[in-house]
DSSP file (Angstrom, degrees, kcal/mol; ACC not computed):
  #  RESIDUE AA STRUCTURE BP1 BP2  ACC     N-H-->O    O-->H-N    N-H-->O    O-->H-N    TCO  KAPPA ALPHA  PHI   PSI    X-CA   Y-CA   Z-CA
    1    1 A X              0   0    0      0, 0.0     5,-0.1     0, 0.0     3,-0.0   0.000 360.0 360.0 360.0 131.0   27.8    5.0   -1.2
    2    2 A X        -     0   0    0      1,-0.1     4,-0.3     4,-0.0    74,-0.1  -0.035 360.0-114.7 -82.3-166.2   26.5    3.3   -4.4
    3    3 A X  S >> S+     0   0    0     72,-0.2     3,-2.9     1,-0.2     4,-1.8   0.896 116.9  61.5-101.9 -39.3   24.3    6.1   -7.0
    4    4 A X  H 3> S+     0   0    0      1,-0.3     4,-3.0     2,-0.2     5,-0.5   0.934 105.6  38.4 -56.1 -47.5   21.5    4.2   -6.4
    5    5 A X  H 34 S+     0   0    0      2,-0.2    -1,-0.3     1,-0.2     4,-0.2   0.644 116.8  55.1 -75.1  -1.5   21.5    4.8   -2.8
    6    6 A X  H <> S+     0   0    0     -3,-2.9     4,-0.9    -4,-0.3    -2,-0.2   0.880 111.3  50.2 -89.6 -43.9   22.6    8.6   -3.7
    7    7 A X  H  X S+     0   0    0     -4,-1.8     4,-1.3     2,-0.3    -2,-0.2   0.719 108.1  41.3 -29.4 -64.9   19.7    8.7   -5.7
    8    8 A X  H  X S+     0   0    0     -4,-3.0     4,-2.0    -5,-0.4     5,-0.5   0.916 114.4  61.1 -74.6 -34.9   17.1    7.5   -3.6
    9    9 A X  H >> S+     0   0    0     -5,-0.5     4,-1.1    -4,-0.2     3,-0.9   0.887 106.8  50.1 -23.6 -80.6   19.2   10.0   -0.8
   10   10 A X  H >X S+     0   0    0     -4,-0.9     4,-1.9     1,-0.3     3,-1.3   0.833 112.7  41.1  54.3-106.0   18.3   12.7   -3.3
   11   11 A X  H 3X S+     0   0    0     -4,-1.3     4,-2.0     1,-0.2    -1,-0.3   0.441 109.4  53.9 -38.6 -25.5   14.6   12.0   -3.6
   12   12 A X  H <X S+     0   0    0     -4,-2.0     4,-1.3    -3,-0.9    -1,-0.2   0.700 117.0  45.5 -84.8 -24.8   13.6   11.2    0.3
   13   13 A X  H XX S+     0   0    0     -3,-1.3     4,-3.5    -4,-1.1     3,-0.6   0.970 110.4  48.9 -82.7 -50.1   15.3   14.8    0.9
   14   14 A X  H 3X S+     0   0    0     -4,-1.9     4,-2.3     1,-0.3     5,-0.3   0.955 112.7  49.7 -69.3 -48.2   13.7   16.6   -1.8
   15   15 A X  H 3X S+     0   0    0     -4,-2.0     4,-1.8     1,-0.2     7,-0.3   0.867 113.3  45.7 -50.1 -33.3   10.4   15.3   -0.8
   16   16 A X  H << S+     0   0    0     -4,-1.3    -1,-0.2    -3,-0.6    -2,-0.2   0.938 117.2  44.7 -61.0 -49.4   10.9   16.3    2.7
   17   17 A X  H  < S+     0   0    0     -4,-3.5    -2,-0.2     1,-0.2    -3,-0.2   0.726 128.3  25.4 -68.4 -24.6   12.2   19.7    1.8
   18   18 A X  H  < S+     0   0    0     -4,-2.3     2,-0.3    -5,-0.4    -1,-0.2   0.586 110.4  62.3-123.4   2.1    9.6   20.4   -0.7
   19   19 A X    ><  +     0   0    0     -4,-1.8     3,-1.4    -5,-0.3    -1,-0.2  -0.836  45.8 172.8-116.6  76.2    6.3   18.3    0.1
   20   20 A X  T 3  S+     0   0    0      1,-0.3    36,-0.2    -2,-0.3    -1,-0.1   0.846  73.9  65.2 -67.8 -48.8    5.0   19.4    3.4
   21   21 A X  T 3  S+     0   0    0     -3,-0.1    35,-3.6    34,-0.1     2,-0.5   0.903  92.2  63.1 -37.7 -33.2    2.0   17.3    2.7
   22   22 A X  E <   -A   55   0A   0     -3,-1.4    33,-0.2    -7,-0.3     3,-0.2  -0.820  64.3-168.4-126.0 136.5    3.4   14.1    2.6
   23   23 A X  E    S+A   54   0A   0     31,-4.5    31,-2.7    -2,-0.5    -3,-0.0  -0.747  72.0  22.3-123.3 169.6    5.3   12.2    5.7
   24   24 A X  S    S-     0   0    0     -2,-0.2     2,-0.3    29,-0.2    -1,-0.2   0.837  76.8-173.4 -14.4 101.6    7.5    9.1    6.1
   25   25 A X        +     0   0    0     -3,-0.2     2,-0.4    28,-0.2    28,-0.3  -0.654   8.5 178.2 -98.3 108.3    8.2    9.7    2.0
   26   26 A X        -     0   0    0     26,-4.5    26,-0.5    -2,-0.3     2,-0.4  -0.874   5.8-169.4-105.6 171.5   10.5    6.0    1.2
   27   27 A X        -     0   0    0     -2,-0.4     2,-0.4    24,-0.2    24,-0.3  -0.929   8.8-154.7-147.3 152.0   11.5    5.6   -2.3
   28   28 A X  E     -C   50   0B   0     22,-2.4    22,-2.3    -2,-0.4     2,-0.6  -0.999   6.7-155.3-139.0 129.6   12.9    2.7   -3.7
   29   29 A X  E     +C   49   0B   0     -2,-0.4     2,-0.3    20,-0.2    20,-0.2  -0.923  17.4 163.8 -92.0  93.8   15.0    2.7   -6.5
   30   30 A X  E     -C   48   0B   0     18,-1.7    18,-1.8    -2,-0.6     2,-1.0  -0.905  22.8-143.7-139.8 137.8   15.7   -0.1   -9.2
   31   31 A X  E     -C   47   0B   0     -2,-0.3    16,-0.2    16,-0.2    -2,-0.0  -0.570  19.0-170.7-125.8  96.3   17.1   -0.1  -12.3
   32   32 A X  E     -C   46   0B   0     -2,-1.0    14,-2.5    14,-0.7     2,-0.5  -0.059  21.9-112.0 -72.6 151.5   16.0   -2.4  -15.2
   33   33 A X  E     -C   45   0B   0     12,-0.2     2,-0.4    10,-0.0    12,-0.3  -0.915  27.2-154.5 -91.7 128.2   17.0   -3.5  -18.8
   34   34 A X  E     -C   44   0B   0     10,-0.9    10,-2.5    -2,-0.5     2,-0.2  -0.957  10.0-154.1 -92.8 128.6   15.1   -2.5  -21.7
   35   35 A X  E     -C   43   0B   0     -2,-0.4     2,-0.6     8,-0.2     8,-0.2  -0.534   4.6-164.5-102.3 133.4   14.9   -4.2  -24.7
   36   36 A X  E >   -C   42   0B   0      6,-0.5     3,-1.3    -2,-0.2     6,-1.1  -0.945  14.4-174.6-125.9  77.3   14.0   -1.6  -28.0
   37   37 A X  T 3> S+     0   0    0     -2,-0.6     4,-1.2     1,-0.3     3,-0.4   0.940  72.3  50.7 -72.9 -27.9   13.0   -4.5  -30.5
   38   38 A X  T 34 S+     0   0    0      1,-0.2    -1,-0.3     2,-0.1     2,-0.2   0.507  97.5  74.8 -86.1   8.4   12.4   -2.2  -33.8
   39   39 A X  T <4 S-     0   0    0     -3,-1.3    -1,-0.2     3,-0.1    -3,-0.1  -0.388 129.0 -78.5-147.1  87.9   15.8   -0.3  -33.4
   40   40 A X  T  4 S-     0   0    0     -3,-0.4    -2,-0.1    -2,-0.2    -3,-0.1   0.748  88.4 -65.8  74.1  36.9   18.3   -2.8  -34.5
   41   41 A X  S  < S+     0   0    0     -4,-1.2    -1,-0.2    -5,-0.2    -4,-0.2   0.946  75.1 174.3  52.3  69.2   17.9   -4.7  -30.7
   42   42 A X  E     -C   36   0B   0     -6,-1.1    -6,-0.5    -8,-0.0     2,-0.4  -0.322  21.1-148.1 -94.9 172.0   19.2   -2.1  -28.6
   43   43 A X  E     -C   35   0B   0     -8,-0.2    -8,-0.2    -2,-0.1     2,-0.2  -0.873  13.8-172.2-158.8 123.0   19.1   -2.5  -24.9
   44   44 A X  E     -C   34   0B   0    -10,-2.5   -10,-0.9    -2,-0.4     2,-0.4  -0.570  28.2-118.3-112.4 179.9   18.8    0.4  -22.8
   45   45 A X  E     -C   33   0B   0    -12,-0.3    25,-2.0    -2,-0.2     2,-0.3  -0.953  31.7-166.7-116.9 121.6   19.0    0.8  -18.7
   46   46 A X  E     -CD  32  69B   0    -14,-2.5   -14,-0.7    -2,-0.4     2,-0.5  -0.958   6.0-155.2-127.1 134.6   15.3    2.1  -17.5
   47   47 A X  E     -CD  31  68B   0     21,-4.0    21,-1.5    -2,-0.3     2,-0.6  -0.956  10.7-171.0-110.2 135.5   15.4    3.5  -13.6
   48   48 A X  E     -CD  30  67B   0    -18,-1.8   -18,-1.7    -2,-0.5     2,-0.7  -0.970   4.5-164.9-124.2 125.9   12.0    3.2  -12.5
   49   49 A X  E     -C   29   0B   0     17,-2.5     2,-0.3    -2,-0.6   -20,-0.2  -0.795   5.5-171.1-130.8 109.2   11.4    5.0   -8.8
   50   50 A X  E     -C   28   0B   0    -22,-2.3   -22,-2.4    -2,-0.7     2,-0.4  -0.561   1.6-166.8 -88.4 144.2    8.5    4.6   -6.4
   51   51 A X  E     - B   0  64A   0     13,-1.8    13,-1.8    -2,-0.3     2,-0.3  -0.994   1.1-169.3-134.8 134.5    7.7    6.5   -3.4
   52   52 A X  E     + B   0  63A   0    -26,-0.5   -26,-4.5    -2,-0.4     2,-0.4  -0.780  22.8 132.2-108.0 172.1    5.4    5.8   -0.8
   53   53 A X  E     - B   0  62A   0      9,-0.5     9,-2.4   -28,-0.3     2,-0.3  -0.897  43.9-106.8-177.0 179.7    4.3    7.9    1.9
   54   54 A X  E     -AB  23  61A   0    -31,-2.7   -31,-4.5    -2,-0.4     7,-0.2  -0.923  33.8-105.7-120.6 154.2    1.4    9.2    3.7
   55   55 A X  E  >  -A   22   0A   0      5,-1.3     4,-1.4    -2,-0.3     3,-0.4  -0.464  26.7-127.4 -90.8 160.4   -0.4   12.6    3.6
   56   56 A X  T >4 S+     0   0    0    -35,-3.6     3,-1.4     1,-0.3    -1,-0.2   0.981  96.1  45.8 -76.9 -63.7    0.1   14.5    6.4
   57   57 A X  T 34 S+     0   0    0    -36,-0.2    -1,-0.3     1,-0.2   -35,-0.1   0.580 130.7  13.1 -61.4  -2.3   -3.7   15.4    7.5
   58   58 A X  T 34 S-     0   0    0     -3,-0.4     2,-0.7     2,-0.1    -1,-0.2   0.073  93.1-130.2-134.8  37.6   -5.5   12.1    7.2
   59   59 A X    <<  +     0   0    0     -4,-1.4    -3,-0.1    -3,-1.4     3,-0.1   0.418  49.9 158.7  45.6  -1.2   -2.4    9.7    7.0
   60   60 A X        -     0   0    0     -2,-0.7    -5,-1.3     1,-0.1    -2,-0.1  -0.050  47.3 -94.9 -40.9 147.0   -3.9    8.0    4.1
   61   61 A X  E     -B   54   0A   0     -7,-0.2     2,-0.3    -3,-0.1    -7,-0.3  -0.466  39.6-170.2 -67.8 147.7   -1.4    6.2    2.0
   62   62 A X  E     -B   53   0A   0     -9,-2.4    -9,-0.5    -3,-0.1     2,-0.1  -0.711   2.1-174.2-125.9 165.5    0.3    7.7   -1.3
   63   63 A X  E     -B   52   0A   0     -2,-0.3     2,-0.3   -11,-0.2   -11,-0.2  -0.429   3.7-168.5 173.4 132.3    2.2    6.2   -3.7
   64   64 A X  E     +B   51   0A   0    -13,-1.8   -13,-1.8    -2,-0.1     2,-0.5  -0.674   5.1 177.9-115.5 129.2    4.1    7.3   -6.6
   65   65 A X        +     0   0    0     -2,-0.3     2,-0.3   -15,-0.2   -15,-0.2  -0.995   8.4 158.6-145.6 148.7    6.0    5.7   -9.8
   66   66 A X        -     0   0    0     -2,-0.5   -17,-2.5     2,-0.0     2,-0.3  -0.934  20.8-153.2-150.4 145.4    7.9    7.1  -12.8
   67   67 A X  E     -D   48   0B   0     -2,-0.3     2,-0.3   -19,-0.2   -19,-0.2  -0.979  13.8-174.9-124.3 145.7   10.4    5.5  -15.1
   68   68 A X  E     -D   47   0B   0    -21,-1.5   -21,-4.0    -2,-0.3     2,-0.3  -0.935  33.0-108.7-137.9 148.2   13.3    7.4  -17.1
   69   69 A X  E     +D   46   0B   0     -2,-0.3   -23,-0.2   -23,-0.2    -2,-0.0  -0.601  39.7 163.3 -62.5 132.1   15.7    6.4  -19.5
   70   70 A X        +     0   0    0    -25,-2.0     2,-0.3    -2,-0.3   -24,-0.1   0.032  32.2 153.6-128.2  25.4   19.6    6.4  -18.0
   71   71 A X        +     0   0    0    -26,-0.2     2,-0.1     1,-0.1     3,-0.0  -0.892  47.3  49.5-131.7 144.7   21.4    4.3  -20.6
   72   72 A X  S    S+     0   0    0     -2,-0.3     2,-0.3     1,-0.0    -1,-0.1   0.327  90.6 142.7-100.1 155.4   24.3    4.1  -21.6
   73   73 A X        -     0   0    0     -2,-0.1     2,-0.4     0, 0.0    -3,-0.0  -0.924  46.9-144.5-155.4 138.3   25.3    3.9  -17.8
   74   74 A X        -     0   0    0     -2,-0.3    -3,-0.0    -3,-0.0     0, 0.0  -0.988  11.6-166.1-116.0 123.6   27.7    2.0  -15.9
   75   75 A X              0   0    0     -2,-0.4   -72,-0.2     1,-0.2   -71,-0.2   0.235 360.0 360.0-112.8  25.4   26.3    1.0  -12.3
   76   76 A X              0   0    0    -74,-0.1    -1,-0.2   -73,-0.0     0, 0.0   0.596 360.0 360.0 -61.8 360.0   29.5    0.1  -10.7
């Protein structure tokens, strides 16, 4: 199993286990380069992770995004 997929593993459980509100919780997981121009061209690895879902009492749609710094990182 690659980290990415361990990772979004990770989040679909902890939402299940700890968010009773919110049902079929996906997350999707993707991991971008960012480019730092003022220090000295750096290039970092940014994981940015959405979840959608719906709330459990009127099914309405959710959806969730955050990005974090992960770098330096190797994603073999």
């Amino acid at each position: 199993m690659r980290w990415k997929d361990n990772v979004q593993h990770s989040v679909e459980q902890a939402i299940g286990a700890y968010e009773p509100r919110l049902v079929r919780a996906q997350a999707q997981i993707a991991v971008m380069d960012f480019e730092l121009k003022n220090v000295s061209q750096r290039i970092r690895k940014r994981l940015e992770v959405t979840v959608t879902a719906a709330l459990h009492r009127t099914d309405e749609p959710f959806a969730f995004q955050a990005s974090l710094f992960v770098a330096p990182l190797s994603i073999d």
